[in-house]
C-alpha positions as CSV (number, residue, x, y, z in Angstrom):
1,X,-30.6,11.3,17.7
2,X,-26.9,12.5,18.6
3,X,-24.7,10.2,20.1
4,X,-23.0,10.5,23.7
5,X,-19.1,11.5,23.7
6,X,-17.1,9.1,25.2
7,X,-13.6,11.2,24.2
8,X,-13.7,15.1,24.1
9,X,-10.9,17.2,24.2
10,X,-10.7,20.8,24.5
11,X,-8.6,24.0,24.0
12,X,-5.2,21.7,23.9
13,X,-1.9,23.3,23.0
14,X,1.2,20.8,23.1
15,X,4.7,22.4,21.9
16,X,7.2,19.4,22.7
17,X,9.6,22.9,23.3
18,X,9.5,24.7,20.1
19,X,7.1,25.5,17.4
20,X,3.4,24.3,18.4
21,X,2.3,21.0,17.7
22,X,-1.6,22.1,18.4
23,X,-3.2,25.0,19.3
24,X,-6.7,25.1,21.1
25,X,-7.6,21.7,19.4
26,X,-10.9,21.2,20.1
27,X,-12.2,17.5,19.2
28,X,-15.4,15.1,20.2
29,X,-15.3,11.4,19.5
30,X,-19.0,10.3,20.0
31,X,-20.2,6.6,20.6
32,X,-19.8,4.3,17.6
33,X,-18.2,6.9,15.5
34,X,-16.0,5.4,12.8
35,X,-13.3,7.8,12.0
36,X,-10.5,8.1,9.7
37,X,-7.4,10.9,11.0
38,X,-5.2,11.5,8.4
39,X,-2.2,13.9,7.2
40,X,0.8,14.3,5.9
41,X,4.2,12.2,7.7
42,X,5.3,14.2,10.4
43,X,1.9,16.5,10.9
44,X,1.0,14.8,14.3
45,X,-1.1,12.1,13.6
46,X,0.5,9.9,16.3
47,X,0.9,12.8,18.5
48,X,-2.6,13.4,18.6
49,X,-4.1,9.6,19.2
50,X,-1.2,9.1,21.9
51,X,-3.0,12.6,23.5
52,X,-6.3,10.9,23.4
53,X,-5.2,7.6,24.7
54,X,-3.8,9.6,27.7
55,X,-0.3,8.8,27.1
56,X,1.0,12.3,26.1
57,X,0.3,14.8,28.1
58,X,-0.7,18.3,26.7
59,X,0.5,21.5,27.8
60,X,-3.1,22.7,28.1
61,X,-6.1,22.1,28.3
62,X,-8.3,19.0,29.0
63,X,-9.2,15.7,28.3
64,X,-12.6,14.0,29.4
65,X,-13.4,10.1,29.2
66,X,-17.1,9.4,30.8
67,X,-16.6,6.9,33.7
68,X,-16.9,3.5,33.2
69,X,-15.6,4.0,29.1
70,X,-12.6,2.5,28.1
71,X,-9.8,3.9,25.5
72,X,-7.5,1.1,24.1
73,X,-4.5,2.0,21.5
74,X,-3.0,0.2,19.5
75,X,0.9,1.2,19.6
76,X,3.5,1.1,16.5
77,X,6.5,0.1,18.7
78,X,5.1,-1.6,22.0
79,X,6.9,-2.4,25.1
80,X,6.6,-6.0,26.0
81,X,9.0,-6.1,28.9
82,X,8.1,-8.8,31.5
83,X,6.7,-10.6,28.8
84,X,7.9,-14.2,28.1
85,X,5.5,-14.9,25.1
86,X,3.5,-12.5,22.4
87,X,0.6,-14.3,23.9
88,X,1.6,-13.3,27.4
89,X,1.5,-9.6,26.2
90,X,-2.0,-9.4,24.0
91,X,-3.8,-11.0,27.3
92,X,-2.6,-9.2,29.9
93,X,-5.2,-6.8,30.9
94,X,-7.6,-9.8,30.2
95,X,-10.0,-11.7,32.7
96,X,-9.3,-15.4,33.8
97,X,-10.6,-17.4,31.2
98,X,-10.6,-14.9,28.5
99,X,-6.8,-15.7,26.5
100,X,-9.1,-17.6,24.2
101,X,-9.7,-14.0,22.8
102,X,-6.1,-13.9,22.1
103,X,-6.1,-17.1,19.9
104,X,-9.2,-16.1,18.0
105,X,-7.6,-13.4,17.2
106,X,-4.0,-14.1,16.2
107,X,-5.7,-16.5,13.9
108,X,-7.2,-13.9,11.7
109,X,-4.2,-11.8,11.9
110,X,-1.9,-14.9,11.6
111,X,0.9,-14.8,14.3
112,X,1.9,-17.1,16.7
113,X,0.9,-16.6,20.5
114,X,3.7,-18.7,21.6
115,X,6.1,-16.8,19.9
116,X,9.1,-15.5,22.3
117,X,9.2,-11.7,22.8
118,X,13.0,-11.8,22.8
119,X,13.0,-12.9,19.2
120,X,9.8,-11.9,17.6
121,X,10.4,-8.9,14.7
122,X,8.9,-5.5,14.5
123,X,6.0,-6.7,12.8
124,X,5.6,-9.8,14.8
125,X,5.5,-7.2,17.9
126,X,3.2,-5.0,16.4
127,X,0.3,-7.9,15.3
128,X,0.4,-8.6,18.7
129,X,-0.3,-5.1,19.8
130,X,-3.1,-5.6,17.1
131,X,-3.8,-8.5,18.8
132,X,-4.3,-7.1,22.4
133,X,-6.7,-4.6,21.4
134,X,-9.1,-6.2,19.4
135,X,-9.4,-8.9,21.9
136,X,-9.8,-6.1,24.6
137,X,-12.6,-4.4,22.6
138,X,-12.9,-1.1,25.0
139,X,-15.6,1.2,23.8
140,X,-12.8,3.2,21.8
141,X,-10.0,1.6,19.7
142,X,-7.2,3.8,18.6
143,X,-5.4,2.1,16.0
144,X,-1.9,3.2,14.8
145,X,-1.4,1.9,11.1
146,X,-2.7,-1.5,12.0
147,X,-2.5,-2.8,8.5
148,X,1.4,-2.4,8.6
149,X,2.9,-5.6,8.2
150,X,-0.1,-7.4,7.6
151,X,-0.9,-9.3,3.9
152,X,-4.3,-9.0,1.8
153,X,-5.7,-11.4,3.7
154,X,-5.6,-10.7,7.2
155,X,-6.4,-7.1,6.3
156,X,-9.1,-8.1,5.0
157,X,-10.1,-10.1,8.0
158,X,-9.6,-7.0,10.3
159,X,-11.8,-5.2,8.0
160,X,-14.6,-7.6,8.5
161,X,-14.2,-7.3,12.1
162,X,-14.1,-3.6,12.4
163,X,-17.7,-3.5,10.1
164,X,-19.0,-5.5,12.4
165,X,-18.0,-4.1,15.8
166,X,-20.3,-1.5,17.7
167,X,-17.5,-0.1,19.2
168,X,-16.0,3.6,17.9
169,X,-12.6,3.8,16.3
170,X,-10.2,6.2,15.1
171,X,-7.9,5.0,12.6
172,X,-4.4,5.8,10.8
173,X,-3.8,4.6,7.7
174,X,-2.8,5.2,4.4
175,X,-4.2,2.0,3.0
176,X,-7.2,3.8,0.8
177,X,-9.3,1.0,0.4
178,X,-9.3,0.3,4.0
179,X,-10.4,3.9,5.0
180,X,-12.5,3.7,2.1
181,X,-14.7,0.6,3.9
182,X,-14.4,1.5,7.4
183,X,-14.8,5.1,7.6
184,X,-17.8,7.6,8.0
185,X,-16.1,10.7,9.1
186,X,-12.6,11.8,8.5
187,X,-10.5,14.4,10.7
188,X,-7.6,16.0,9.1
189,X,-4.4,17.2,10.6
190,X,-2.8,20.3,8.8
191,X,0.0,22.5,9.6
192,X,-2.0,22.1,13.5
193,X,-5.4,22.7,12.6
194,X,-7.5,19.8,13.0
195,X,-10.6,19.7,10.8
196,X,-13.3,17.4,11.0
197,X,-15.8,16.4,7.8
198,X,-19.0,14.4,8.3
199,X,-18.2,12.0,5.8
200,X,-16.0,9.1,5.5
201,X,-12.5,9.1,3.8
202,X,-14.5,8.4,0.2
203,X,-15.0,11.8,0.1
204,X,-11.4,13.2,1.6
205,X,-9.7,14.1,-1.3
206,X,-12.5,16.2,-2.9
207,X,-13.4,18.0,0.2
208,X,-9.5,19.1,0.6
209,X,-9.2,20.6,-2.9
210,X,-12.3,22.1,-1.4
211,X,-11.1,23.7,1.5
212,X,-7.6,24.6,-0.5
213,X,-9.2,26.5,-3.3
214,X,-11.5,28.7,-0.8
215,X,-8.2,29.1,1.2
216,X,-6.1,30.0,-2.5
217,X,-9.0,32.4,-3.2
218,X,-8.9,34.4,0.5
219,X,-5.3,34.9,0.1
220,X,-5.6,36.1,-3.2
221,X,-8.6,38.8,-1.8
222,X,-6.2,39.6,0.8
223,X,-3.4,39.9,-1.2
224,X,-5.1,42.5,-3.2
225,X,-6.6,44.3,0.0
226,X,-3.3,45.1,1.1
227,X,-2.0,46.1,-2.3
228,X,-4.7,48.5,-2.2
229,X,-4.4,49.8,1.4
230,X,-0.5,50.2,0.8
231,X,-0.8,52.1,-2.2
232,X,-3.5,54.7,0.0
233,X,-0.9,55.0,2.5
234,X,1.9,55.8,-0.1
235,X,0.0,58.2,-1.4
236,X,-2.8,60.1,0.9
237,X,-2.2,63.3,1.7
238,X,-0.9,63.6,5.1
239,X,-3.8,65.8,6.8
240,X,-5.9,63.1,5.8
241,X,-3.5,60.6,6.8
242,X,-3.8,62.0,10.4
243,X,-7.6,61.3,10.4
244,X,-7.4,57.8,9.3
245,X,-5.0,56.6,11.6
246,X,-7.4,53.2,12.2
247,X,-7.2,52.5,8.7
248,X,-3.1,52.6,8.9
249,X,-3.5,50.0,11.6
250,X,-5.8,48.2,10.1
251,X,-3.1,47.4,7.6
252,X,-0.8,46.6,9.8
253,X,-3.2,44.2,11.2
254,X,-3.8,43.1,7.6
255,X,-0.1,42.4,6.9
256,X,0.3,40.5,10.7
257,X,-2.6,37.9,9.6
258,X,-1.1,37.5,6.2
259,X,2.4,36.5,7.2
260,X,1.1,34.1,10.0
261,X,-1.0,31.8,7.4
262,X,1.2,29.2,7.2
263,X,2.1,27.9,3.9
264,X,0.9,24.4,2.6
265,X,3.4,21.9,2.8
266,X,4.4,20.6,-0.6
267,X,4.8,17.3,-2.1
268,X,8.0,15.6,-2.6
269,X,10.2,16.8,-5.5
270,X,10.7,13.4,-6.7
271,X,12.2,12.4,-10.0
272,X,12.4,9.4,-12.0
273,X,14.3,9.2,-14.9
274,X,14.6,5.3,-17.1
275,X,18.5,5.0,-18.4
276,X,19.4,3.4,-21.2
277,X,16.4,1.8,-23.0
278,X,16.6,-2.6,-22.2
279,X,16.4,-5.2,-24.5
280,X,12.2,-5.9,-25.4
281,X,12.6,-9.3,-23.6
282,X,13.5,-8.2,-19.5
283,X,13.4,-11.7,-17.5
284,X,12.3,-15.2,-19.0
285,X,11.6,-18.2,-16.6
286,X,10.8,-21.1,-17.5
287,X,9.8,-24.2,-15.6
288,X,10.8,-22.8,-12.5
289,X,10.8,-24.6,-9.6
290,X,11.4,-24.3,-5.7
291,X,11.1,-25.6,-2.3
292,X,12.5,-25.1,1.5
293,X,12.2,-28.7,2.8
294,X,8.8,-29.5,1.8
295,X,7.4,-26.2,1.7
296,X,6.8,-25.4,-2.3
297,X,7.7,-22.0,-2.7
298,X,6.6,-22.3,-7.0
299,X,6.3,-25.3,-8.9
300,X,6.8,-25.5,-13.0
301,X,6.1,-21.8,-13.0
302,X,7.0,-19.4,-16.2
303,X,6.8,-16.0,-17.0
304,X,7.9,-13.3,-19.9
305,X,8.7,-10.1,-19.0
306,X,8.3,-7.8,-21.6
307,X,10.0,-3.9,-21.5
308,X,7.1,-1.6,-19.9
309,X,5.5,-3.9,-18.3
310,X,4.3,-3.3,-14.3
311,X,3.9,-7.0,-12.7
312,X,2.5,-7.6,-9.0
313,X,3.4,-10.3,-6.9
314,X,0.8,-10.9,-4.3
315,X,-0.5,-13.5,-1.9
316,X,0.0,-14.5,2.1
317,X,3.1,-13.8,4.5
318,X,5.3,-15.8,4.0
319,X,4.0,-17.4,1.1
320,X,7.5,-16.7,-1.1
321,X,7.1,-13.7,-3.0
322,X,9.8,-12.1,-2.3
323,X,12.0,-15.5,-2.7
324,X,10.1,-15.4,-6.3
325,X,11.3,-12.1,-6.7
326,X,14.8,-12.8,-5.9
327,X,15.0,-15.7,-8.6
328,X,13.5,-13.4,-11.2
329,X,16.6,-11.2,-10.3
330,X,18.8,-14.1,-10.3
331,X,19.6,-13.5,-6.5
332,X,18.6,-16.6,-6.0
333,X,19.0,-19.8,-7.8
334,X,16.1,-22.4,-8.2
335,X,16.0,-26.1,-7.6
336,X,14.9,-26.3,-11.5
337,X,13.8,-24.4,-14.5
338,X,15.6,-21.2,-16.3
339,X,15.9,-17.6,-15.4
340,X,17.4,-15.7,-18.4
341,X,17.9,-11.8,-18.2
342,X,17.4,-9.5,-21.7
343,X,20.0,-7.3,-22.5
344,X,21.0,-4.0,-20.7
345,X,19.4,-4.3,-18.1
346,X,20.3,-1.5,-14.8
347,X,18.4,-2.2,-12.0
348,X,16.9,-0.4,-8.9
349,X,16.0,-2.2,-5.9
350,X,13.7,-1.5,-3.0
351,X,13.9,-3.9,-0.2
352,X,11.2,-3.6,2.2
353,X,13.9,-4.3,5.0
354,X,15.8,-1.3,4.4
355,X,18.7,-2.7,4.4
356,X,20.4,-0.5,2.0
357,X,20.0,2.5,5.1
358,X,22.7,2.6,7.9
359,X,20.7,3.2,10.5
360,X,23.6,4.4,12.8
361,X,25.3,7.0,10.3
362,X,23.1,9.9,9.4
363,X,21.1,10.9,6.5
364,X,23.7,12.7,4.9
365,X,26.0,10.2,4.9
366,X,23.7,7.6,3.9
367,X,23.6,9.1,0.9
368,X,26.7,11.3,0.4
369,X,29.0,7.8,1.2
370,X,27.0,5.6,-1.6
371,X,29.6,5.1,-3.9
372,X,26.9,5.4,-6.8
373,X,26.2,8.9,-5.4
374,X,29.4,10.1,-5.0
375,X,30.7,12.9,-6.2
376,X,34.5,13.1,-6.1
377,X,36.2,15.6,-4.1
378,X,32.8,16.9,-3.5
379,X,32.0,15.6,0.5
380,X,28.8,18.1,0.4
381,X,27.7,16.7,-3.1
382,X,25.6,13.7,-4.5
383,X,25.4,12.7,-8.0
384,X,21.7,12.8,-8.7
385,X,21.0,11.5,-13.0
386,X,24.4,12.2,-14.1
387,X,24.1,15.8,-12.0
388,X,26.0,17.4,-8.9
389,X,23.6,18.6,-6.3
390,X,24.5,19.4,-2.3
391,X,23.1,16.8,-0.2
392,X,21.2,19.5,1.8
393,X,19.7,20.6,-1.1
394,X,18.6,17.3,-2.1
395,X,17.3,16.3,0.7
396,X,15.1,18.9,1.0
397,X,13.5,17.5,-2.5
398,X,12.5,14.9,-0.1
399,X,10.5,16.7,2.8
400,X,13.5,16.6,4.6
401,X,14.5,19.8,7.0
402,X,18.1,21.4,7.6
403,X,18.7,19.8,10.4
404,X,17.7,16.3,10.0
405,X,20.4,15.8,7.6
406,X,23.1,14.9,10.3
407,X,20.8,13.0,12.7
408,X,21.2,9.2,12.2
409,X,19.0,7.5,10.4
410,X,17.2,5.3,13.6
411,X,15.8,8.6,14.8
412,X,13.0,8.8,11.5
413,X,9.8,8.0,11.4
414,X,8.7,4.8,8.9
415,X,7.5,7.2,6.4
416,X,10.8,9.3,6.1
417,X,13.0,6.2,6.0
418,X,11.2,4.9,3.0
419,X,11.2,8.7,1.9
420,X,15.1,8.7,2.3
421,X,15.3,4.8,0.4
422,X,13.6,6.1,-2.4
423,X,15.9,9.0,-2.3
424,X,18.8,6.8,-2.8
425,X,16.8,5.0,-5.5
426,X,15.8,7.8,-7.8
427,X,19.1,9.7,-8.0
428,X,20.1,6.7,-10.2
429,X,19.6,6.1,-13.7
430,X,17.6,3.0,-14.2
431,X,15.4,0.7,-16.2
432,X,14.1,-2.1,-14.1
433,X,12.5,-1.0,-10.7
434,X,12.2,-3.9,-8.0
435,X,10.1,-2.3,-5.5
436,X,9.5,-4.9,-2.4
437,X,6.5,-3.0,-0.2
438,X,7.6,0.3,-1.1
439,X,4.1,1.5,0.5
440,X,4.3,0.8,3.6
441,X,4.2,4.5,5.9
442,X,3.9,6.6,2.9
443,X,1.3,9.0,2.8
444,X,-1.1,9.6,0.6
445,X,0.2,12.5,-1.3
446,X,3.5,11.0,-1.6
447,X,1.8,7.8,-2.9
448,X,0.2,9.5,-5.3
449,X,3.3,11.4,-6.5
450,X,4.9,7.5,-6.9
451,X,2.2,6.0,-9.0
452,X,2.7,9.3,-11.5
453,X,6.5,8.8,-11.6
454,X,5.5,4.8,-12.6
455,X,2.8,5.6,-15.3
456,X,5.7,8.0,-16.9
457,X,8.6,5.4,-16.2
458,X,9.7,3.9,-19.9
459,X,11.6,1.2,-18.0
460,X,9.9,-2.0,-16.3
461,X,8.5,-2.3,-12.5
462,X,8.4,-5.4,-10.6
463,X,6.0,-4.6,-7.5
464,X,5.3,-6.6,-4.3
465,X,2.8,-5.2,-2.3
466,X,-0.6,-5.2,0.2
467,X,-2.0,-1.7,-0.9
468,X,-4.8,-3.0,-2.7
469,X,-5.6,0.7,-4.2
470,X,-2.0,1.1,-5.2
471,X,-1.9,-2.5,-6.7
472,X,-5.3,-1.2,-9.1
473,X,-3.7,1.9,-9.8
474,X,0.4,0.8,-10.8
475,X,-0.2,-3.2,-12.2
476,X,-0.9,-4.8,-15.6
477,X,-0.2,-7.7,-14.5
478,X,-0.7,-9.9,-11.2
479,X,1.0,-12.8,-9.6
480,X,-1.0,-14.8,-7.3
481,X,0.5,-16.8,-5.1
482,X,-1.8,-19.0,-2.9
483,X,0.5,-21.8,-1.5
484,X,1.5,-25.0,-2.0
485,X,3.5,-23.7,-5.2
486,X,0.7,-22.3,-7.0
487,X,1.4,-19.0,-8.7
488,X,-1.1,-17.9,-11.2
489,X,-0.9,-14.7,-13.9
490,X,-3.9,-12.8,-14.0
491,X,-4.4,-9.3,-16.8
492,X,-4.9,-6.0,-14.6
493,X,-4.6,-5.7,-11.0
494,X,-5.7,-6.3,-7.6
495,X,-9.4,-5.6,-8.3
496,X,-9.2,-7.8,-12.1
497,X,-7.2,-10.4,-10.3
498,X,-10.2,-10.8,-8.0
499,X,-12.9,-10.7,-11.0
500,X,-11.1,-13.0,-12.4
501,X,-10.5,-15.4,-10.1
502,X,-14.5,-15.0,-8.8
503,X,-15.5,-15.9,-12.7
504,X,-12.8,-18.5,-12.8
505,X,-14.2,-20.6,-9.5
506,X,-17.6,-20.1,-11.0
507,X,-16.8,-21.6,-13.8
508,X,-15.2,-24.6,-12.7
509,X,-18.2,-25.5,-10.1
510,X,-20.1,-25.4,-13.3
511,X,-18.0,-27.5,-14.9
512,X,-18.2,-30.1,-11.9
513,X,-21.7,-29.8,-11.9
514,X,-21.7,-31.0,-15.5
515,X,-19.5,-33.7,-14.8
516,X,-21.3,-35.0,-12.5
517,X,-24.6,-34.5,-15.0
518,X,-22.7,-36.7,-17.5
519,X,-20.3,-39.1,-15.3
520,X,-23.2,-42.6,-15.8
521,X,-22.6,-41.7,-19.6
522,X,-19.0,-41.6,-19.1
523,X,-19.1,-45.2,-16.7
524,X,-21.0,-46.9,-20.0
525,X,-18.2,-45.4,-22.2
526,X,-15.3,-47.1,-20.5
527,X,-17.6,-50.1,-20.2
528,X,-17.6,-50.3,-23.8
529,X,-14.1,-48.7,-24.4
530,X,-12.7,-50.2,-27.6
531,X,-9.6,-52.4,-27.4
532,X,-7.7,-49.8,-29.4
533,X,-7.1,-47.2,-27.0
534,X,-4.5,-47.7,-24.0
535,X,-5.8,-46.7,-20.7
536,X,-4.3,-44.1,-20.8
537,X,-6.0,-42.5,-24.0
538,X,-8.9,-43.9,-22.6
539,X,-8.6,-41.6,-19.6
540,X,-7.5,-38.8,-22.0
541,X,-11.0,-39.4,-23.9
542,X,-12.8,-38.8,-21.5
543,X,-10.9,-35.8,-19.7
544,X,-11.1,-33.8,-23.1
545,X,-14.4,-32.8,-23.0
546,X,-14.3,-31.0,-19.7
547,X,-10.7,-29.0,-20.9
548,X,-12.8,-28.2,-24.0
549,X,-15.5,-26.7,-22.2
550,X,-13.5,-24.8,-19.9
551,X,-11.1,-23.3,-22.8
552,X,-14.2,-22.2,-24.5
553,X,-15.2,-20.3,-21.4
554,X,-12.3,-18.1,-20.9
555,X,-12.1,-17.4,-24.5
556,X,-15.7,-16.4,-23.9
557,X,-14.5,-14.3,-21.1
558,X,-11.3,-13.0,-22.7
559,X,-13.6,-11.9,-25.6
560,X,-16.4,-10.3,-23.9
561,X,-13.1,-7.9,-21.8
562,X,-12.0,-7.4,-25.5
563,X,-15.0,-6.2,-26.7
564,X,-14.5,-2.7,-24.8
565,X,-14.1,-0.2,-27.2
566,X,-12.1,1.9,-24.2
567,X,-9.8,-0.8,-23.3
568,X,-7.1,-0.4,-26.2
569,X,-6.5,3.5,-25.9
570,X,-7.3,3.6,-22.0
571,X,-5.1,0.5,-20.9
572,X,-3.3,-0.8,-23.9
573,X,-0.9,-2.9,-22.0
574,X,-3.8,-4.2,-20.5
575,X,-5.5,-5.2,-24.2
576,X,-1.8,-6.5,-25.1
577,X,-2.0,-9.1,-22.3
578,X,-5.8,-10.3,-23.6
579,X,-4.8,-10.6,-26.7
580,X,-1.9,-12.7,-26.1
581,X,-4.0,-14.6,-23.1
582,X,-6.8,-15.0,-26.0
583,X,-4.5,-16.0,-28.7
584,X,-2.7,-19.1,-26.1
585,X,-5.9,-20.3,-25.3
586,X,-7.7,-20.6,-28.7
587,X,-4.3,-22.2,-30.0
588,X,-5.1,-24.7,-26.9
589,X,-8.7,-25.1,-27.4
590,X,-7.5,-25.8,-31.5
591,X,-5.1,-28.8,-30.2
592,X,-7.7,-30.5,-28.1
593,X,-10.6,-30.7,-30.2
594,X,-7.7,-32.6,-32.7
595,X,-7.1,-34.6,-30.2
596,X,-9.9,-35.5,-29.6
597,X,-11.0,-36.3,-32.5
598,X,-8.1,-38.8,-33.5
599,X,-8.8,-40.5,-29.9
600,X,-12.4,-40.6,-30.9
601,X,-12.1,-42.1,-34.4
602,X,-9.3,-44.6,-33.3
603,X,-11.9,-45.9,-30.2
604,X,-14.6,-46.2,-33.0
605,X,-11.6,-48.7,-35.2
């Protein structure tokens, strides 16, 4: 049975002044629909849900909501003036009675309804924008990169939500994994077309190639229709010429509809190159500890960084990753433990403040006034690898037009300003890549480009982010951190991390379970403890059989991930880290069963 519209929009055209934005757009949203809208940075996206929430204005055409249905959006940047609290702001269009919406929701999404508005951040603002509309819950949500700013976990909490809500929803994101679960059909923006595919975002990519070889092969017929019809006209004899005067236009008409397909945007001509190869060892820390009052950032944690290898740091806001990060870099010094750096070591940093962009001073002199960039005598010049190029030039590498390279930097979007960082960041040689949430308002082609550029970087990444995808795709290796100081090394990424760490808490209720199983044989043991063992080797006894039992698990597990016959050619950095994860633990295992032993003899005299 089809479903009612409750958003339809027809025959708009919106120019903002120049070159058209849209062009008889033609769109239904019908009840319940679950839709992803996606395209490149800068093709509309925002434009378009800001003209279905009725906040842009088109210069034609119309716009029909059924009465009684309600559109909420969800804005990047939202104006809380009048607004004492964040609280204040997400129930404002609520009943009486109803801010207890507010406070279910900030809970999941983990901000503070009593937070001032004067002094709240960008992100802060834009949870409680989050905030406001899912507490509203109008029949259509427009969401605006909701997962900007968030962590794994209240992502993943707004997921849940959204698969169980009734309500229809058009989404922006380029979180795959979140389009991947939420979406059933996907509409694409490109170069002002908007097309629409009965499926959800799973099946994006391959119905694109789709549409962009059928596209490739009717330019190439075309192209070789006018070849032909040129070379008639070239040489038909004119008396004939005369009667086919329809054929003549018909090439002109030909050659019109070829010059007005507009030509695919490309993907960013960005280059990475590694410089001088490091040291094998990178970082070493050992016994690392730190704290802010009596928050634990890490306790006793250690870690070897080996050349080539790509570590993730995940876990909460807030939780100290980027602290953690700043230690390993020795930005920061902890309250104990060692940080040791390897030899030769040149490295790149992405901040996910920014803070390395002027927003005031323009693009070109963001990058033509680094000193690293530089080139002497040269004020239309950068140094890109060791290389002279003009800035223009450069910048259009980037996706960047003519004439955004003297507008200041506050005037781009979130996606060109982390277009323009990594700008500044790959013109240098380097072979240590911090990269602090580098994928927040990237696109998707432009994220793929990055992950290429890091499978072919010799040199070592360092990675914090909430792109769960992106983790999968990039990391060997995963830092959890959970809290309370814990920070736990898992093989793989965001996917193993969480196989892991399923299997791990599996085992360990098991392991209860058989404590508990065995705990009145343990009671007569100490009953009949022999005078020979302290109480604390007593204790130690009796402790070592559990350890055992759980070494011999993850061996079990290491072992049986071994066992792939794919996983040392396909991920061999992968395999390194089992191995040397298998190696540690059977060393273990080896040293308690000896231990136990002695304690066991020495208790029997």
């Amino acid at each position: 049975m089809a479903r009612a519209p409750i958003l339809q929009l027809s025959d708009i055209s919106l120019t903002f002044g120049g070159d058209p934005v849209f062009a008889g757009l033609d769109l239904v949203v019908p009840a319940g629909d679950r839709v992803a809208l996606v395209g490149r940075n800068g093709s509309g996206k925002s434009t378009l849900m800001k003209v279905m929430a009725g906040l842009v204005e088109a210069d034609s055409g119309t716009r029909v909501i059924p009465p009684g249905v309600g559109v909420g959006y969800m804005e990047q940047d939202p104006s809380m003036e009048g607004f004492a609290t964040l609280g204040d702001y997400a129930a404002s269009e609520l009943n009486e009675g109803e801010a207890y919406k507010v406070e279910m929701v900030a809970q999941g999404l983990k901000f503070d309804p009593s937070g001032a508005v004067e002094t709240a951040s960008g992100g802060e603002r834009r949870r409680a924008a989050l905030a406001k509309l899912m507490a509203e819950a109008p029949e259509l949500m427009l969401l605006d990169e909701p997962t900007n700013h968030l962590d794994i976990e209240a992502i993943s909490w707004l997921e849940n939500e959204l698969k169980q809500t009734r309500r229809a929803f058009v989404i922006i994101s380029h979180d795959r994994a979140f389009l991947r679960e939420l979406t059933r059909s996907t509409l694409w923006i490109d170069r002002g077309k908007v097309l629409r595919n009965e499926q959800g975002f799973e099946h994006f990519e391959a119905w694109r190639d789709k549409l962009w070889d059928e596209e490739d092969m009717q330019r190439h017929k075309m192209d070789r229709k006018i070849k032909a019809e040129a070379r008639w006209a070239v040489e038909g004899i004119s008396a004939r010429r005369k009667r086919n005067q329809g054929r003549v236009r018909a090439l002109q008409d030909l050659r019109a509809e070829r010059s007005s397909m507009i030509k695919r945007a490309g993907t960013a001509d960005m280059g990475l190159e590694a410089g001088p190869k490091s040291g094998r060892k990178v970082i070493e820390a050992e016994g690392v500890s730190k704290s802010y009052g009596d928050k634990p950032i890490v306790s006793n944690f250690s870690l070897k960084v080996q050349r080539g290898d790509r570590i993730a740091f995940v876990g909460p806001n807030g939780v100290g990753k980027t602290t953690l990060l700043n230690m390993l870099m020795q930005n920061e010094q902890p309250d104990s433990g060692d940080v040791k750096h390897g030899t030769n070591l040149v490295p790149a940093v992405f901040d996910q403040n920014r803070s390395q962009l002027d927003p005031n001073m323009s693009l070109w002199e963001n990058l033509a006034g680094d000193p690293e960039m530089r080139v002497s005598g040269k004020a239309d010049q950068v140094l890109v690898r060791g290389q002279p190029k003009h800035v223009v030039g450069y910048l259009k590498e980037y996706l960047f037009e003519e004439g955004q390279a003297r507008a200041p930097v506050r005037s781009l979007s979130g996606g060109e300003k982390a277009r323009l960082l990594l700008a500044k960041l790959m013109a240098k040689e380097s072979n240590l890549l911090v990269l602090d949430e580098p994928t927040n308002d990237l696109d998707v082609e432009t994220l793929d480009l990055l992950q290429e550029l890091l499978d072919d970087y010799s040199g070592t990444v360092l990675l914090v982010s909430h792109d769960r995808d992106f983790l999968d795709r990039v990391a060997t290796t995963t830092i959890a951190m959970e809290g309370n100081g814990n920070a736990t090394v898992y093989a793989g990424g965001w996917s193993d991390y969480q196989a892991q760490k399923a299997e791990l808490g599996a085992e360990q209720a098991e392991i209860k379970a058989a404590a508990k199983k065995t705990q009145p044989k343990q009671e007569k043991s100490k009953s009949s403890a022999k005078k020979g063992l302290s109480f604390t080797e007593q204790h130690r006894l009796e402790a070592l059989p559990s350890e055992i039992e759980r070494l011999e698990a993850e061996i079990a597990k290491l072992e049986g991930l071994m066992s792939n016959p794919d996983l040392y050619t396909k991920e061999p950095m992968k395999f390194q880290k089992a191995t040397e994860a298998l190696t540690h633990r059977q060393d273990k295992l080896s040293a308690a069963e000896l231990e136990w032993l002695e304690l066991e003899e020495k208790a029997e005299g």
